[in-house]
C-alpha distance (Angstrom), angle and dihedral (degrees) to the residues before:
residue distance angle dihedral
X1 . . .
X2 3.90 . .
X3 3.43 112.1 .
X4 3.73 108.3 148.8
X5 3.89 123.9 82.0
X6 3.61 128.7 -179.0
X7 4.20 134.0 57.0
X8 3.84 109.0 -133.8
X9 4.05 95.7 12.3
X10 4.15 105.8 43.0
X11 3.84 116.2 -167.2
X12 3.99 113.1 -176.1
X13 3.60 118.6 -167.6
X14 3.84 124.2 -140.7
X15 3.88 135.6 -171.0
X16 3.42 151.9 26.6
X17 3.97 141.5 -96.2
X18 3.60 90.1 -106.7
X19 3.79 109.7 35.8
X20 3.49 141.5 93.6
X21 3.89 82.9 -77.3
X22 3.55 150.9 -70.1
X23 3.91 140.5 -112.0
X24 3.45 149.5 127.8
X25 3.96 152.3 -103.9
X26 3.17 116.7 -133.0
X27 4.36 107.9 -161.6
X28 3.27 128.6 -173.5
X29 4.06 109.7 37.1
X30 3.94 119.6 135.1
X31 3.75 117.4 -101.7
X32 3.79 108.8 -101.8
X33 3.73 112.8 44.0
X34 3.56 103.9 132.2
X35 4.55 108.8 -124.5
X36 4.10 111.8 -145.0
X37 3.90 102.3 -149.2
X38 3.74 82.6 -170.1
X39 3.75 91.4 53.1
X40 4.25 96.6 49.7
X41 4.41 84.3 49.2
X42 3.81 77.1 63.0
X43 3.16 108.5 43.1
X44 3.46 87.1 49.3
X45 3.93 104.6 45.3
X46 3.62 75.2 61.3
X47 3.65 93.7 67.5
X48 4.18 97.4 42.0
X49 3.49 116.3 95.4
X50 3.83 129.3 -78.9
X51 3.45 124.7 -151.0
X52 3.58 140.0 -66.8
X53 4.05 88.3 -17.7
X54 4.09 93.8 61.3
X55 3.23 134.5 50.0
X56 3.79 130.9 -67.4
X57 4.09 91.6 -126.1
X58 3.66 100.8 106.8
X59 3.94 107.6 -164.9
X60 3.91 108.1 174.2
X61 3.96 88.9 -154.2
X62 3.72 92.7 -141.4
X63 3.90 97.6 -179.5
X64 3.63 132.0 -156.4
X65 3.78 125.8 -154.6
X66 3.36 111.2 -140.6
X67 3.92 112.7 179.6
X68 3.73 135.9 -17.6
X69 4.56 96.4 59.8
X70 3.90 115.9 70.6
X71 4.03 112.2 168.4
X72 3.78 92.8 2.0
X73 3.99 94.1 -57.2
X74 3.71 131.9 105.8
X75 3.77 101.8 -109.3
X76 4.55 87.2 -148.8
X77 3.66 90.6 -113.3
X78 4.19 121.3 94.5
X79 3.10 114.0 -54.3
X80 3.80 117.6 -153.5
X81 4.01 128.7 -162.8
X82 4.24 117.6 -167.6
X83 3.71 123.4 -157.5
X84 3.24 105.2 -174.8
X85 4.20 117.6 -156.4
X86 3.44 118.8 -124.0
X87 4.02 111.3 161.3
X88 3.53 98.4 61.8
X89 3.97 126.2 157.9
X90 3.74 105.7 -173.3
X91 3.63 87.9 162.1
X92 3.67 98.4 70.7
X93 4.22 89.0 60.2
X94 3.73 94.5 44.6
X95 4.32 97.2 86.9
X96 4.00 82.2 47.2
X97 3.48 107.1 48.6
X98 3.62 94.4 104.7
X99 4.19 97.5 38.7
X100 3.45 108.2 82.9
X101 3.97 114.9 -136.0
X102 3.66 118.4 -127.5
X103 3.98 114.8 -100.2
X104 4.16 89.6 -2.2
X105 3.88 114.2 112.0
X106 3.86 98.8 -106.0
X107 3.12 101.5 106.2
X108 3.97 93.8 43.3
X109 3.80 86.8 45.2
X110 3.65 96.4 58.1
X111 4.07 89.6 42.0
X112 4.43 80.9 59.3
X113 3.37 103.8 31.9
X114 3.52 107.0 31.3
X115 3.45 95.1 -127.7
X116 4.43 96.9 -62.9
X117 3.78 80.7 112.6
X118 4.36 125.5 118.9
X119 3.97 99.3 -111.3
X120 3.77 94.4 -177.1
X121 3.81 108.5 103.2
X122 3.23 100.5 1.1
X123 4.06 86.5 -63.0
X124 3.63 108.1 -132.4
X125 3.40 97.6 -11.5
X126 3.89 97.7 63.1
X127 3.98 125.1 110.3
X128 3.52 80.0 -116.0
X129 3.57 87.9 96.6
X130 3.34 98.4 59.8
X131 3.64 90.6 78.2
X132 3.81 87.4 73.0
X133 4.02 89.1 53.1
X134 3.77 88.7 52.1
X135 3.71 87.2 56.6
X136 3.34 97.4 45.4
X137 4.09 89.5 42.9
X138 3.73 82.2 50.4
X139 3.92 94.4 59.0
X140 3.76 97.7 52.8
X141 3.50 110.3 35.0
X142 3.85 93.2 75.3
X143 3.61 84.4 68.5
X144 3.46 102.0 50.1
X145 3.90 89.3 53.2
X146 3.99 88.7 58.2
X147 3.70 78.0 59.5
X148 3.28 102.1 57.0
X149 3.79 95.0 -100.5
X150 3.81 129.5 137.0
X151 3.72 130.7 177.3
X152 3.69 123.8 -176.8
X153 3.97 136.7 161.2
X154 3.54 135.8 -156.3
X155 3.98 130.3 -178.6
X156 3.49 108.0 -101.6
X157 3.58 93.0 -175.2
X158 4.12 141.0 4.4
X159 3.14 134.5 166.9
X160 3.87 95.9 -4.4
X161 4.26 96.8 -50.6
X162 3.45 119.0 107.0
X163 3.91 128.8 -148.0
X164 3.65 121.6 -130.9
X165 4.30 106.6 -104.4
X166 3.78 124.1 -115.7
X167 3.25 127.7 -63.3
X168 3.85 119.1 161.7
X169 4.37 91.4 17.5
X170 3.98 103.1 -177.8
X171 4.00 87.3 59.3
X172 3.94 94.3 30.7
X173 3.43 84.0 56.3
X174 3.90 108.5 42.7
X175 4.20 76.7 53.5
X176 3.86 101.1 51.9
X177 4.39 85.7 43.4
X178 4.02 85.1 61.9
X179 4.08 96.6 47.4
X180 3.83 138.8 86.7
X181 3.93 97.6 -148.8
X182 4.10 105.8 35.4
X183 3.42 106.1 -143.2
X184 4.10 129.4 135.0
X185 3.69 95.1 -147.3
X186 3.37 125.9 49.5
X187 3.43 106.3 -145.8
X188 3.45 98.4 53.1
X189 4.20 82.9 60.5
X190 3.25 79.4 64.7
X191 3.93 110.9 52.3
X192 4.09 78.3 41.4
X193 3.61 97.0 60.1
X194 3.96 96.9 42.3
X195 4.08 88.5 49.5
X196 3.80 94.8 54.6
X197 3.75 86.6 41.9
X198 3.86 88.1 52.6
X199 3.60 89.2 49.4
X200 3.86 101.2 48.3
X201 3.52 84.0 50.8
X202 3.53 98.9 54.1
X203 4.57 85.3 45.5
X204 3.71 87.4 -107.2
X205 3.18 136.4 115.7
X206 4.45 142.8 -134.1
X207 3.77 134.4 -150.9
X208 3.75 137.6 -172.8
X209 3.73 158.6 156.4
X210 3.40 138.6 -48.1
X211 3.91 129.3 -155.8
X212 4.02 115.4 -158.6
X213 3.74 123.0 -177.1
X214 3.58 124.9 -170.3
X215 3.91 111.1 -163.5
X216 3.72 124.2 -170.8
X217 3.96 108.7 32.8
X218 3.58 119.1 150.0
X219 3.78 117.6 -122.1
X220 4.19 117.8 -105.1
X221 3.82 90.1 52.4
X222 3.72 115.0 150.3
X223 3.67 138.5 -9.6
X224 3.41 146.3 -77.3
X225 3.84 122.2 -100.7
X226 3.78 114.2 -9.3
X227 3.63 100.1 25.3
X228 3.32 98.9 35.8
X229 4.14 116.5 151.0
X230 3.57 91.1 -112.3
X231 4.04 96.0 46.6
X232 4.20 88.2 46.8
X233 3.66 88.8 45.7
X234 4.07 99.2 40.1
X235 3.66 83.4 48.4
X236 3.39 102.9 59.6
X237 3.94 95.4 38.1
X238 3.69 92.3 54.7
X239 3.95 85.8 59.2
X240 3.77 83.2 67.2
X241 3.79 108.3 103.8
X242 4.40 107.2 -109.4
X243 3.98 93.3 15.2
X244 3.78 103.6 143.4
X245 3.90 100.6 165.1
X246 3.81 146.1 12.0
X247 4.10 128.1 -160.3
X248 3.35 134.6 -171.3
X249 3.60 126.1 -148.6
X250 3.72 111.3 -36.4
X251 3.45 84.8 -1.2
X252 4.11 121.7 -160.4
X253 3.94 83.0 -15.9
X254 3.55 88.5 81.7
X255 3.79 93.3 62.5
X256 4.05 78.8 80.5
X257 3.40 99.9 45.3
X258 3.70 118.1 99.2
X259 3.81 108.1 -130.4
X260 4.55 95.5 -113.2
X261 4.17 70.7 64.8
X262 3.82 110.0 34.5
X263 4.09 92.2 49.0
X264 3.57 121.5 97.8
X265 3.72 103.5 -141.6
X266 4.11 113.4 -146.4
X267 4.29 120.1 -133.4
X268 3.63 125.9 161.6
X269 3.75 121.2 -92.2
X270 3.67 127.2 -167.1
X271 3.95 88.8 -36.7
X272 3.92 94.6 -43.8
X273 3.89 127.9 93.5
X274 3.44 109.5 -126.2
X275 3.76 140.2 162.0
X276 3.65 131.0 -89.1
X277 3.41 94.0 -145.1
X278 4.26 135.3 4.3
X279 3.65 106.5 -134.2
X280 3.84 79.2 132.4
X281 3.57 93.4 59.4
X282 4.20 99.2 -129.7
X283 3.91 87.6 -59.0
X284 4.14 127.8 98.3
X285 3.95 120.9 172.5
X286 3.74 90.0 -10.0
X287 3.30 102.6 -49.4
X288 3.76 145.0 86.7
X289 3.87 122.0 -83.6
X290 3.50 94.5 -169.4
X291 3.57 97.6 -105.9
X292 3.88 126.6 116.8
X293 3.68 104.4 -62.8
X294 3.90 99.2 -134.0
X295 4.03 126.5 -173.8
X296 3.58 146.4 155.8
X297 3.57 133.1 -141.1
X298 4.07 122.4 -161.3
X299 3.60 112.8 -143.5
X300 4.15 117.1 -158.9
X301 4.36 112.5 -138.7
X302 3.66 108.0 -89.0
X303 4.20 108.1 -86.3
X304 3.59 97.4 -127.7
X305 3.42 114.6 89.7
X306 3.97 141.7 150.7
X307 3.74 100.6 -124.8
X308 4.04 111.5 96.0
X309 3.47 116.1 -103.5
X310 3.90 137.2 -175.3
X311 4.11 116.1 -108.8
X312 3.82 139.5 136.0
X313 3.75 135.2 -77.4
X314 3.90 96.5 -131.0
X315 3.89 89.5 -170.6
X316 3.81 95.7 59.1
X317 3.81 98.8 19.4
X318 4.19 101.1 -119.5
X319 3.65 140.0 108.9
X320 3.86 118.5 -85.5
X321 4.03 135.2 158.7
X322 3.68 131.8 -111.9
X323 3.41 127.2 -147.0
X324 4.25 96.8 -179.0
X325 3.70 125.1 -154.2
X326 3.83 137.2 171.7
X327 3.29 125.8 85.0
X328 3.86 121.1 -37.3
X329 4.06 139.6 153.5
X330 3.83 115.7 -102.1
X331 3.71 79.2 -152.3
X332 3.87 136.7 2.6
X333 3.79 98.3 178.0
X334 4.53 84.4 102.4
X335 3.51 88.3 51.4
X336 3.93 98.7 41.3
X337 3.93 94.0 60.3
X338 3.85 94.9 74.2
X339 4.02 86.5 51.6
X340 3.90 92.1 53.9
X341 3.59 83.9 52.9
X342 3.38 94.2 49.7
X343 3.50 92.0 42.2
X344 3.93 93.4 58.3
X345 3.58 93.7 42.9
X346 4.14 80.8 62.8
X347 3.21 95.3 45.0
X348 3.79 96.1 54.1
X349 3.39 99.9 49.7
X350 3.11 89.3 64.0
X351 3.74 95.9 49.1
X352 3.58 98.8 44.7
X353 3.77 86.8 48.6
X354 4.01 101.2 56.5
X355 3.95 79.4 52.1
X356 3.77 101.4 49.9
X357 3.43 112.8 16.9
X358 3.76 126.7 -92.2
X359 3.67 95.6 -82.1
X360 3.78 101.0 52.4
X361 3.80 87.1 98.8
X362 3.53 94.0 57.4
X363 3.69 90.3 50.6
């Protein structure tokens, strides 16, 4: 099983929904940086449900840092974070253990594992892992604000309501780091909220779009072809439970485009070369232009629903219905933005540290 991304900066995740608890190590990062506690709580109450439009399953994610911080510095060797689960429900998965749920990974998971795999939850495969990516988000992205660099994400569209885009993105995004439900506008919170509520009323469920942008990287970034900034990025947020699709820029849109309109023409700017436009998205060749780094990731409706659907019997090999129950988000696309974060964060680390040098984010 691969559970270890990233070439310089290694994070490994461990767990599943219904064990003892999950978490990660994180290998790699210089000795120094200092780790706000206080920050990674936030991060992660961030992630934890909220209200009527999240699940009932209440996890307080009271993590414990095992190894790698002593006196509120990395120490340069792994550090590992524990979450350990506590509101578990096993029971709920036990009559469905053998009926594979439409678009979840049972059927896949008893194809690879033959069936030795933790069904509970989702096992290994749940967002319940994501806490431990918040955490580790949460330990790194200090740092890369002493740098200069800023990541925020805001839902650009749920349920079928759009937010308005950026505008002013250093304050838009010190705004959207400080809120529950990571919208721009408002009102479009609104129409979002009452169309996931509409949904989880009718047993169905809504998904959406998220909008990251990454302000602050340094041109000469990344490489071309295989580890490109998109490819190290797309990677890592396709290992986000429900991620469907990832665009850079203007995205598929720019398929359209004729190139007089799709190219971002360079002028000086107070010293700097920059880009009249960012159809591009920050990144040229594989690598970062020093422009906003801007993508979207497309999140499908969560797969557990009440209404009855068709599936298999896996046990005895023919068709059957499910009707699911237990306790399941009508939506996850609020909770999923502080994971793409987190994600990045990740990500660049380990980007900015085949560039510089493992300590240059100690420095």
């Amino acid at each position: 099983m691969k559970n270890t991304i990233g070439n310089n900066v290694a994070v490994t995740l461990f767990g599943e929904s219904h064990g003892n608890a999950v978490g990660c190590v994180i290998d790699g990062l210089a000795p120094g940086i200092p780790v706000d506690e206080t920050f990674i709580k936030k991060q992660l109450n961030l992630r934890r449900p909220s209200g009527e439009i999240s699940t009932p399953r209440a996890e307080k994610d009271e993590f414990i840092i095992e190894s790698g911080v002593f006196e509120g510095k990395t120490t340069g060797t792994p550090l590992c974070i524990l979450i350990p689960n506590l509101d578990t429900k096993s029971a709920d998965y036990s009559d469905m253990k053998n009926i594979a749920r439409p678009s979840h990974a049972d059927y896949t998971s008893l194809c690879k594992y033959g069936g030795f795999a933790d069904y509970r939850g989702g096992g290994h495969f749940s967002g319940r892992l994501t806490s431990a990516l918040v955490a580790a988000g949460g330990a790194v992205l200090p740092a890369l604000k002493n740098k200069g660099i800023i990541i925020g994400t805001h839902i650009k569209r749920c349920a079928g309501v759009s937010d308005r885009d950026f505008s002013n993105i250093k304050k838009e995004i010190e705004f959207l780091n400080d809120t529950d439900f990571a919208v721009l506008d408002e009102k479009a919170k609104e129409e979002m909220i009452k169309n996931i509520l509409s949904a989880k009323e009718q047993k169905d469920s809504v998904g959406g779009v998220l909008e990251t942008a990454v302000l602050g990287m340094p041109a000469g970034v990344g490489e071309p072809f295989f580890d490109t900034v998109e490819g190290m990025l797309s990677k890592a947020l396709f290992a986000i439970p429900a991620v469907k699709g990832v665009e850079f820029g203007a995205g598929f849109k720019i398929a359209d485009m004729n190139g007089s309109t799709a190219n971002d023409e360079f002028c000086m700017e107070n010293e700097k070369v920059v880009t009249k436009t960012n159809n591009s998205g920050g990144i040229n060749g594989g690598i970062t232009n020093g422009m906003p780094i801007i993508f979207r990731t497309a999140f499908r409706p969560t797969p557990t629903i009440g209404i009855t659907q068709n599936t298999v019997d896996l046990k005895n090999n023919q068709n059957a219905v499910i009707t699911a129950f237990g306790r399941h988000d009508p939506c996850i696309v609020h909770r999923a933005r502080v994971v793409a974060d987190s994600v990045t964060a990740l990500v660049l680390c380990d980007l900015l540290s085949s560039r510089y040098g493992t300590d240059w984010l100690a420095k």
